[in-house]
C-alpha positions in Angstrom: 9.0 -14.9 16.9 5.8 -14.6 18.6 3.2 -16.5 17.6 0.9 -13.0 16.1 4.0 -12.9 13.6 3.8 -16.3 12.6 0.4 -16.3 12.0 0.9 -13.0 9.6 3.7 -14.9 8.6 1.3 -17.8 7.3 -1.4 -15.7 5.6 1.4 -13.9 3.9 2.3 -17.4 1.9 -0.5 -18.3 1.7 -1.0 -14.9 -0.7 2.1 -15.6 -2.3 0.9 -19.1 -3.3 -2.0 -18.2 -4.6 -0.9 -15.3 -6.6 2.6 -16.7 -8.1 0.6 -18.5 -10.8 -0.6 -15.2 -12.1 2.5 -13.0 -11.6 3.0 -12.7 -15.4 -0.6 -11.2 -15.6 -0.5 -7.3 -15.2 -4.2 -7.4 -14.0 -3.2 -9.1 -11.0 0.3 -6.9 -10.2 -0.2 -3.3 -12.0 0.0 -1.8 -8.4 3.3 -4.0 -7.8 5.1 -3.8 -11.1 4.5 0.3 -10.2 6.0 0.1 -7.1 8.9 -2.1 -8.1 10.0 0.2 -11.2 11.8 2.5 -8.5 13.5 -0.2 -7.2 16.9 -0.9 -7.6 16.1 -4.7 -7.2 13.8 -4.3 -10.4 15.3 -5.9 -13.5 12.3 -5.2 -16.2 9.3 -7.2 -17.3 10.9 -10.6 -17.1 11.9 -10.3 -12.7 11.4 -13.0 -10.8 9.1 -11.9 -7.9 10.8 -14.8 -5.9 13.9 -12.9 -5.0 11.9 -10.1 -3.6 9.7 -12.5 -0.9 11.5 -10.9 2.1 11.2 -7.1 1.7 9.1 -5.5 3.0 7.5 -3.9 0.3 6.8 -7.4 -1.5 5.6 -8.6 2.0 2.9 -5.8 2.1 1.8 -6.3 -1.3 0.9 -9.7 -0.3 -0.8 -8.6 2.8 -3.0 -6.6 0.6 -4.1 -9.3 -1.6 -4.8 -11.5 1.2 -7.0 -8.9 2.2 -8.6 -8.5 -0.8 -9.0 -12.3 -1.2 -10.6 -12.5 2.2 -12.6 -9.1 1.5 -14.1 -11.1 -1.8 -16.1 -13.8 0.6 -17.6 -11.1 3.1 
């Protein structure tokens, strides 16, 4: 793994840290509770976002609110 992916890698738990406390809130993950209803993974209201850490959907949903965090002190 090259050291560009890590770094992604990084930031990506970093989001995932700093959003699991508020996972049960639907004003932090409307746009992911969305997305996940079409999955086949999705088991209703009560799924525990911690089986879904390495897909690639859950992984760019992350991304995004790193982004947004970041985007909140510019």
């Amino acid at each position: 793994m090259n050291s560009e992916t890590e770094n992604v890698n990084k930031k990506i738990q970093e989001a995932w840290k700093h959003v699991k406390p508020y996972m049960d809130n639907e004003s932090t993950n409307g746009e992911l509770r969305e997305m996940c209803k079409i999955c086949e993974a999705w088991y209703g209201e009560e799924h525990n976002y911690e089986n879904c850490i390495n897909k690639p959907c859950f992984k760019f949903w992350l991304a995004y609110q790193y982004l947004l965090w970041l985007a909140s002190w510019e």
